[in-house]
DRENVODREN-719203 format. One record per residue: residue number from 1; x, y, z of N, C-alpha, C in turn. Coordinates in steps of 0.05 Angstrom, whole numbers. Layout:
% residues N
<r NUM <X Y Z> <X Y Z> <X Y Z>>
...
% end
This chain:
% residues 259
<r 1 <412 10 -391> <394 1 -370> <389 -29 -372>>
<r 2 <385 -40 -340> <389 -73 -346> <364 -81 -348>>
<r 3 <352 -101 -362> <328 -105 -369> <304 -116 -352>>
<r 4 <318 -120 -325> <289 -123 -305> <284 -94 -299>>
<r 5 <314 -65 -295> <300 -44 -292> <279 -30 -316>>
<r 6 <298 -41 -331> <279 -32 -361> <242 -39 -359>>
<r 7 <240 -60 -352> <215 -79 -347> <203 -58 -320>>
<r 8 <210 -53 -302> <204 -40 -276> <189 -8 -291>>
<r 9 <213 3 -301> <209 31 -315> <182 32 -332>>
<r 10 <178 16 -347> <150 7 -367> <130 2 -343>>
<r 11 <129 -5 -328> <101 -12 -306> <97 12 -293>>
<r 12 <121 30 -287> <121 56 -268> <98 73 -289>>
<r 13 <112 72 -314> <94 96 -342> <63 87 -345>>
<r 14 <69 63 -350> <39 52 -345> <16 56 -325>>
<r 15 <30 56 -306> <20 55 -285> <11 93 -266>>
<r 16 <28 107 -286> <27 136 -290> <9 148 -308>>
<r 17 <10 130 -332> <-2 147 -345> <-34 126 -369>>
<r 18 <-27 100 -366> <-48 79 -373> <-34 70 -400>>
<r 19 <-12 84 -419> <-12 76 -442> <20 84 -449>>
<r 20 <34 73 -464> <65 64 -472> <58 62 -509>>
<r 21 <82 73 -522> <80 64 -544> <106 61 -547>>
<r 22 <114 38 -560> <141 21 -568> <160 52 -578>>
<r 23 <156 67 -590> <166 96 -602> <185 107 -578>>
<r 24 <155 110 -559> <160 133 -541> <182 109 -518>>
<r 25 <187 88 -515> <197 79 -498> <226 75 -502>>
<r 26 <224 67 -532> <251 68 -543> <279 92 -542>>
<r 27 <262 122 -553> <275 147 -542> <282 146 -515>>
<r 28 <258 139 -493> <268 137 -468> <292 123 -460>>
<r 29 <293 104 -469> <304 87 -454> <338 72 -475>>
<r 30 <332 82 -495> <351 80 -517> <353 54 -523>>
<r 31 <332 28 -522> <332 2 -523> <333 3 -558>>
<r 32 <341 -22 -567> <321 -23 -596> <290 -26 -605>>
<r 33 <281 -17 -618> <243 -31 -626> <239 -53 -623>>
<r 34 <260 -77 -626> <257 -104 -625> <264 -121 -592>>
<r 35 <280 -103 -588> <284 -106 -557> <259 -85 -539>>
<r 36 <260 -75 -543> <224 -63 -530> <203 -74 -534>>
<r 37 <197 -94 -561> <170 -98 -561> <175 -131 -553>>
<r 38 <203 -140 -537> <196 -164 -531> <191 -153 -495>>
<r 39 <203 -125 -497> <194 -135 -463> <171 -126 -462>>
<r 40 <154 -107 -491> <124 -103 -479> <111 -133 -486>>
<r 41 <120 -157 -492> <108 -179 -497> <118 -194 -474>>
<r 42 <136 -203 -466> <145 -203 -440> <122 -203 -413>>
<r 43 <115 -174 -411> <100 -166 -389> <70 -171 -395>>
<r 44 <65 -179 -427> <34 -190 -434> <41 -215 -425>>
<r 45 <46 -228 -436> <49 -260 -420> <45 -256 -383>>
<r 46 <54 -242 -381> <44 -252 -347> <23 -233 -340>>
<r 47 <11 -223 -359> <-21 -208 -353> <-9 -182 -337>>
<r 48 <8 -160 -345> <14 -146 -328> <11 -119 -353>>
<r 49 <-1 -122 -382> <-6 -99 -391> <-21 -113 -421>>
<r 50 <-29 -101 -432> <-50 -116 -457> <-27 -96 -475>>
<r 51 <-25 -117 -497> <-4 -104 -529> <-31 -89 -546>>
<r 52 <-13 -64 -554> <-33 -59 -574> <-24 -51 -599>>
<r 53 <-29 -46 -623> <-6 -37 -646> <0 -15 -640>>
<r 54 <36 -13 -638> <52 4 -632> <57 7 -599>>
<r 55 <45 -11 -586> <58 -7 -554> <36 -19 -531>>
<r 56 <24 -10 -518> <14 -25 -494> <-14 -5 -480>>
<r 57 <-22 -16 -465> <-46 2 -449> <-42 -15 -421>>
<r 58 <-52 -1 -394> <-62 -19 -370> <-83 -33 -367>>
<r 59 <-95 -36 -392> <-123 -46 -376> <-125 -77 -376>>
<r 60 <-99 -91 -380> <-108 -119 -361> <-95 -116 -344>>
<r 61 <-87 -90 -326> <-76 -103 -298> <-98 -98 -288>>
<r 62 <-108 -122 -267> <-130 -129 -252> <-132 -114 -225>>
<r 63 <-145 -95 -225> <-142 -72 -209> <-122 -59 -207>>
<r 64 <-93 -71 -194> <-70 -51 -187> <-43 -68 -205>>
<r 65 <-20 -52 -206> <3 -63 -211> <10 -79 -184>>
<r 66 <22 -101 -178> <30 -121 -160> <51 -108 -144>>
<r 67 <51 -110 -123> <59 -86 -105> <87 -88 -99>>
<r 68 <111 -114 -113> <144 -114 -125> <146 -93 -142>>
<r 69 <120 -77 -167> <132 -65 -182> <128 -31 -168>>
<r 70 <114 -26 -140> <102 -7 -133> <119 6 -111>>
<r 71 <135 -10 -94> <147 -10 -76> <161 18 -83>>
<r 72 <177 18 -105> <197 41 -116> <185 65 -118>>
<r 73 <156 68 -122> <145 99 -128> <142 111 -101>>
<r 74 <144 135 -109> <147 157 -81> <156 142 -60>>
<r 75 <183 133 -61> <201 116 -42> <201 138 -18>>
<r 76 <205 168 -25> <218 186 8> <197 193 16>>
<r 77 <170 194 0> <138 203 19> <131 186 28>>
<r 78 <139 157 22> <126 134 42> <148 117 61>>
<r 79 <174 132 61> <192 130 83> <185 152 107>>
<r 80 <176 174 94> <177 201 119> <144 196 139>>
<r 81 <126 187 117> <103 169 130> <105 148 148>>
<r 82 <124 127 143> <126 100 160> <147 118 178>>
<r 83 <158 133 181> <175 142 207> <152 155 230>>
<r 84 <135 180 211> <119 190 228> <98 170 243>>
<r 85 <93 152 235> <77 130 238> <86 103 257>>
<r 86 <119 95 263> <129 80 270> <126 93 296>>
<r 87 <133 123 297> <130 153 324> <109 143 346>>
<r 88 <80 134 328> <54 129 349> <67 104 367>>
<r 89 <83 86 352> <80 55 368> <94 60 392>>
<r 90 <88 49 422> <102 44 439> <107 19 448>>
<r 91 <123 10 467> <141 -16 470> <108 -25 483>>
<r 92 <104 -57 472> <87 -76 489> <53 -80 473>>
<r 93 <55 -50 463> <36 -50 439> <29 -70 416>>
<r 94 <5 -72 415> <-5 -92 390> <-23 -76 375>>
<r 95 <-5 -77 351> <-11 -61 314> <-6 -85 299>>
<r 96 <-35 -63 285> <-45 -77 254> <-39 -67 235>>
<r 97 <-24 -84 223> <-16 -71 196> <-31 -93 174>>
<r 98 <-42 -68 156> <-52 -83 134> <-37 -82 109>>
<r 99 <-39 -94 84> <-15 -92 74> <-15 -73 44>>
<r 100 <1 -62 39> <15 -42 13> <36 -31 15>>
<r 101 <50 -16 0> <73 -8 9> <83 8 25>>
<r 102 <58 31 24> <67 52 48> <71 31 82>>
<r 103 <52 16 91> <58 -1 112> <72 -22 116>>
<r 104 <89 -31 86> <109 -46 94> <137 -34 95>>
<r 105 <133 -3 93> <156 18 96> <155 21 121>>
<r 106 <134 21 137> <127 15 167> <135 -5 181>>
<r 107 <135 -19 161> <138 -46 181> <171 -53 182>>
<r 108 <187 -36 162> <217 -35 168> <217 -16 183>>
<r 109 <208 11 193> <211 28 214> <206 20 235>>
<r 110 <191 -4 236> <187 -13 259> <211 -32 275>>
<r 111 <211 -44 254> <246 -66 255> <261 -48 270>>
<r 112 <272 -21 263> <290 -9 261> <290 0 293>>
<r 113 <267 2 308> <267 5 328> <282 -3 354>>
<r 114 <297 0 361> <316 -10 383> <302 -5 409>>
<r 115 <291 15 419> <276 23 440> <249 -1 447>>
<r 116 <240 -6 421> <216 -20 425> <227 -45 436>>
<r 117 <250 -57 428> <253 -84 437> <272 -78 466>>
<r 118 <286 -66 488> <291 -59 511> <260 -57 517>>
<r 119 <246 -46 511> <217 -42 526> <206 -62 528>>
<r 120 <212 -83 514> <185 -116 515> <171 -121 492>>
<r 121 <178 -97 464> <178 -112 449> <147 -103 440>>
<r 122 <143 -104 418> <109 -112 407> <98 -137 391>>
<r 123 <75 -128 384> <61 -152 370> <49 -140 352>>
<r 124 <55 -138 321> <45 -139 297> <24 -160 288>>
<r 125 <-4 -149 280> <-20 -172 269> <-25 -162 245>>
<r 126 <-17 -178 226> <-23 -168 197> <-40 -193 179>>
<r 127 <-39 -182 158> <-62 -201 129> <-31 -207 109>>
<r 128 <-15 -185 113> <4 -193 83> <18 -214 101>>
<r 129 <32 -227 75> <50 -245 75> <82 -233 74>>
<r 130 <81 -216 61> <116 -198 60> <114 -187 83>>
<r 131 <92 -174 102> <106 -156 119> <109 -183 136>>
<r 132 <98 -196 140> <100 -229 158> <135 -233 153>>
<r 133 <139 -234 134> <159 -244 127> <186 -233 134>>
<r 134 <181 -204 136> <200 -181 135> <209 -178 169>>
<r 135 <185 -185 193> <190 -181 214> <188 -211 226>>
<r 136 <199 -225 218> <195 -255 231> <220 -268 236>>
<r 137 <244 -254 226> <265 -245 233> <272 -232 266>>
<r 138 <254 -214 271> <255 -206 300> <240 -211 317>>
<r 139 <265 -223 346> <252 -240 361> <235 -222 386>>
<r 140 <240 -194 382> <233 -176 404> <190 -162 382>>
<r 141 <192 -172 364> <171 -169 350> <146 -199 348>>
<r 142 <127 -204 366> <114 -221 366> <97 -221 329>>
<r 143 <105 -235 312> <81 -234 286> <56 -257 281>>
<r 144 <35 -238 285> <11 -258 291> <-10 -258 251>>
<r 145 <-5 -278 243> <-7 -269 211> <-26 -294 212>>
<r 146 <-54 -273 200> <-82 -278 193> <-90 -307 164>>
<r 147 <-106 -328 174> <-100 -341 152> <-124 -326 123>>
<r 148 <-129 -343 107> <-145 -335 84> <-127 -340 63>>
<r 149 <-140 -330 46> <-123 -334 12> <-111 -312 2>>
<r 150 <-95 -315 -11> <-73 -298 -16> <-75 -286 -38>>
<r 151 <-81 -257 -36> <-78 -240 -62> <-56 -237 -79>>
<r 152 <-50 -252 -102> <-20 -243 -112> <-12 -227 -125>>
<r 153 <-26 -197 -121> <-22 -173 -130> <-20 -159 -110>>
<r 154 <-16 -162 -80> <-16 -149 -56> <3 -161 -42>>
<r 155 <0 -187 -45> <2 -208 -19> <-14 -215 6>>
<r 156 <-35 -191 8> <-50 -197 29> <-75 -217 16>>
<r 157 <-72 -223 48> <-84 -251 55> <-116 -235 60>>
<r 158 <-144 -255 40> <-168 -242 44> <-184 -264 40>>
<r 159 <-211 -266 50> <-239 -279 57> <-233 -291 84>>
<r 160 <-257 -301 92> <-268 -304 120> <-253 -311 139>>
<r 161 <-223 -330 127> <-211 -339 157> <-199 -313 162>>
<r 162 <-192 -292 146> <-184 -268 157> <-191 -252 175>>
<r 163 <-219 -250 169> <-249 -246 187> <-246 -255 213>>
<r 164 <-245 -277 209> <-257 -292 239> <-230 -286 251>>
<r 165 <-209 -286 249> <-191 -283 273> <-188 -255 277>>
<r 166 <-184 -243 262> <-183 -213 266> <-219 -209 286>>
<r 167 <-232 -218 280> <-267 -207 303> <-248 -227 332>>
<r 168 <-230 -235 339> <-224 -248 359> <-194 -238 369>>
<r 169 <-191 -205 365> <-165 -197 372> <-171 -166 372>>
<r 170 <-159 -150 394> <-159 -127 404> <-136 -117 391>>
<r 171 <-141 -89 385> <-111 -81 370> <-106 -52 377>>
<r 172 <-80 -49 394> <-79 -15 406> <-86 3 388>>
<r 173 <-74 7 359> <-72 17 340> <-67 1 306>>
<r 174 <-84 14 290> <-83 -5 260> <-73 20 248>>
<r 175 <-55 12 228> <-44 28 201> <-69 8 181>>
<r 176 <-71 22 160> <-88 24 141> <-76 31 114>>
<r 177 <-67 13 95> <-64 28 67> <-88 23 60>>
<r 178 <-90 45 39> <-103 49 16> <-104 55 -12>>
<r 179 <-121 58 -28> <-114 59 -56> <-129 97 -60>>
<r 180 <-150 100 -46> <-157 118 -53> <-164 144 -29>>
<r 181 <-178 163 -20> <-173 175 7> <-189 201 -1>>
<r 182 <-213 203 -2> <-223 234 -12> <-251 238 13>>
<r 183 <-257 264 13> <-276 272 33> <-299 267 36>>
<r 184 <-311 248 7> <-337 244 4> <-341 213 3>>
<r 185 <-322 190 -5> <-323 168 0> <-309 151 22>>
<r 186 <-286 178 38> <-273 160 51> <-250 142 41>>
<r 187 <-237 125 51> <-217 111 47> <-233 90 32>>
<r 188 <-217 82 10> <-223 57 -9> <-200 47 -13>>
<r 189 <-206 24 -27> <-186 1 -51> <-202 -14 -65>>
<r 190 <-171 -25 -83> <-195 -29 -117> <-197 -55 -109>>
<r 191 <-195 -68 -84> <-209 -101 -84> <-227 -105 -59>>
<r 192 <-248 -109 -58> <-271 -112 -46> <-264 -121 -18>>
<r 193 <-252 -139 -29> <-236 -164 -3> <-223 -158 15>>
<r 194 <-201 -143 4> <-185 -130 16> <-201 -104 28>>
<r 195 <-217 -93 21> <-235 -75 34> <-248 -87 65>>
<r 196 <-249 -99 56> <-271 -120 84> <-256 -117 101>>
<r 197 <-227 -140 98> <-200 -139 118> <-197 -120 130>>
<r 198 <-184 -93 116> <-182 -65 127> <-211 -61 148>>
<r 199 <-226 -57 137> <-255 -46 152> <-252 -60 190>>
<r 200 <-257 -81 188> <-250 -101 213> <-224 -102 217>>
<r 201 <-199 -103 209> <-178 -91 221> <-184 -60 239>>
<r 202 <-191 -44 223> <-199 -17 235> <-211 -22 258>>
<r 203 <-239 -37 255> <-254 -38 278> <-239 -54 303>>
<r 204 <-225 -66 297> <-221 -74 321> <-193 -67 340>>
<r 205 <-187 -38 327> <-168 -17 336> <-178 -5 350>>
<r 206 <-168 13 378> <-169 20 391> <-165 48 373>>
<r 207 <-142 53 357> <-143 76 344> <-126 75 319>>
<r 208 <-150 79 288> <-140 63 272> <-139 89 259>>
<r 209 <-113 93 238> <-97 112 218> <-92 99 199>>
<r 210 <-105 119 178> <-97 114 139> <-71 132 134>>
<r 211 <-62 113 127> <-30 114 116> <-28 119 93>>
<r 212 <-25 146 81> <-18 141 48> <-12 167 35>>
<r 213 <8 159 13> <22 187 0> <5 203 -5>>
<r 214 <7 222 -17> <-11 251 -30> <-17 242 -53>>
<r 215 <-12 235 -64> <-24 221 -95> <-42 206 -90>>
<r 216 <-46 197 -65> <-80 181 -71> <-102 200 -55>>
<r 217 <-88 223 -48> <-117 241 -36> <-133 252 -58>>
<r 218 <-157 249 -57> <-179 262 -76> <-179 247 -95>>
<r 219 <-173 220 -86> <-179 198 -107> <-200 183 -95>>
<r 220 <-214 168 -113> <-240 146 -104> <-235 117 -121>>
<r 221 <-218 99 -98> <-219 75 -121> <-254 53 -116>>
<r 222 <-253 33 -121> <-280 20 -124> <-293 7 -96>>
<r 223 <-271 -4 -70> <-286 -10 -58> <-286 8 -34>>
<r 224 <-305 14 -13> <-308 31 13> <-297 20 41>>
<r 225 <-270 40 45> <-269 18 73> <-284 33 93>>
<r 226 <-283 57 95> <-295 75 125> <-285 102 118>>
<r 227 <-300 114 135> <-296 148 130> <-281 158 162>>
<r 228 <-294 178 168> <-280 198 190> <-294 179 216>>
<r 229 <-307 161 222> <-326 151 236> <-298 120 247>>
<r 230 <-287 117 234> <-265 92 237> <-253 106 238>>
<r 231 <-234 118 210> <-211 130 213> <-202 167 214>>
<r 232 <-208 174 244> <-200 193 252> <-182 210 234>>
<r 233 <-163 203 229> <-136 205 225> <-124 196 206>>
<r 234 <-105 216 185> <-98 212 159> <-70 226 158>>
<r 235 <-60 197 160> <-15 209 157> <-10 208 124>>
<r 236 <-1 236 122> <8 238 94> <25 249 95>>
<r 237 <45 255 68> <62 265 61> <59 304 58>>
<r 238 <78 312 58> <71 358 56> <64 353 22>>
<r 239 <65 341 2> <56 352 -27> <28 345 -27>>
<r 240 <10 345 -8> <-17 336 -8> <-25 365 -24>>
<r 241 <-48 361 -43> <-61 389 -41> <-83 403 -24>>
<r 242 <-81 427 -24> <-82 448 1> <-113 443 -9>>
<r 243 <-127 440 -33> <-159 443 -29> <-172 415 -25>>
<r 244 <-150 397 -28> <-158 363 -19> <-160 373 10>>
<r 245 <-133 378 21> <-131 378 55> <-155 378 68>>
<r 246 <-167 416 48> <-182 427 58> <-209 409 65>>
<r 247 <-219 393 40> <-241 377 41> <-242 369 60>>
<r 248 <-221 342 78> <-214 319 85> <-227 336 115>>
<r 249 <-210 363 123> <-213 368 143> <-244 376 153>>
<r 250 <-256 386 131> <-277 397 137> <-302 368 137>>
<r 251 <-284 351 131> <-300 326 127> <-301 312 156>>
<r 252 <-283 322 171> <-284 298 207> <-251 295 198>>
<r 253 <-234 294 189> <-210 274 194> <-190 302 195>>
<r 254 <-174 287 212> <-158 301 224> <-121 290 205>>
<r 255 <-113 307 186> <-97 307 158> <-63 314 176>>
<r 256 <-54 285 185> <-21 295 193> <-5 298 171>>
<r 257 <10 319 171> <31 308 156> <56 303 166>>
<r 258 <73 286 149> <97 267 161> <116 292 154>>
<r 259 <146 288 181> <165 300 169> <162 330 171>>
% end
């Protein structure tokens, strides 16, 4: 295995399970001890996991893993999502996409659209900088990209200038990632900021949907974006579980699944 996958594989475990030991990585992966414990030193230098004797833990990644190393997990539940989801948009339409990976899987389903551009085309307004980046390439896709400061564990762009233009723009429909999605808190994420963004993104949708695999249902991360009162509507993947569903529904939201 080549050693940026090698490096990728260690953030996926981490990021699965909170803790790596040089032992257990080595069997995995058939590296040497000396070549493992430079890439668990490696990934300490850029603050992406704390060393501990014999291997590593998550707890200096600062809320989330940086969303280059995230992109790869549950790649076909957040492709069958951004398809069912690309389904709502029609040609002339203006969507909000906020940014993570399930919506920048969206935001290539959107690309991919040939119908939308014969029709006139839409207008994407987003906070990230990658999905900005990803559709600015197409000239049948208007990209209207929010200023503020730039999260470099997301890419999305957050504080007030995000605010103020987004309270000065109508939006047919918003996609919504999230970090977390359960019946009693509603849709969250682990940065406050990015909470805000989402919330007023939402509001100023005409009809705004949380986008996100089954692994984050019946989870509660730290900040609150809105419940069944914003977001109606919750596109997920079929491995959701049946007594999460059950909550969600009995909670106001109405639980699609993709595919």
């Amino acid at each position: 295995m080549k050693r940026a996958a090698r490096l990728n594989a260690i953030l996926d475990l981490l990021a699965a399970s909170g803790e790596v030991t040089v032992d257990d990585l080595v069997e995995r992966f058939g590296a040497s001890a000396a070549t493992t414990r430079r890439d668990l030193d490696s990934l300490a230098e850029q603050r992406l996991l704390t060393r501990t004797h014999g291997g590593a833990v998550a707890q200096a990644v600062a809320y989330e893993l940086p969303i280059r190393y995230k992109s790869h997990l549950r790649t076909h539940e957040k492709e069958s999502i951004a398809q069912a989801a690309a389904a709502l948009v029609t040609p002339r339409m203006v969507v909000g996409l906020s940014g993570g990976t399930t919506t920048t899987a969206l935001a290539a389903a959107l690309a991919a659209r040939d119908d939308l551009a014969s029709g006139g085309g839409i207008t994407v307004v987003t906070n990230a900088v990658n999905i900005a980046a990803q559709l600015a390439t197409r000239p049948d896709i208007k990209v209207v990209v929010t200023g503020g400061v730039i999260h470099s564990r997301s890419y999305e762009l957050v504080g007030p200038f995000v605010e103020q233009l987004l309270r000065g723009v109508s939006l047919d429909i918003a996609f919504i990632g999230v970090n977390g999605m359960d019946a009693e808190s509603g849709a969250t994420t682990q940065d406050e900021r990015e909470a805000a963004v989402n919330r007023i993104m939402a509001e100023r949708a005409r009809r705004a949907v949380v986008v996100t695999d089954s692994s984050k249902l019946g989870v509660r991360a730290f900040a609150a974006v809105g419940g069944a009162e914003l977001f109606p509507t919750v596109l997920t993947d079929a491995g959701a579980d049946a007594a999460v569903v059950e909550a969600l529904r009995g909670a106001g939201y109405d639980v699609v699944f993709a595919g």
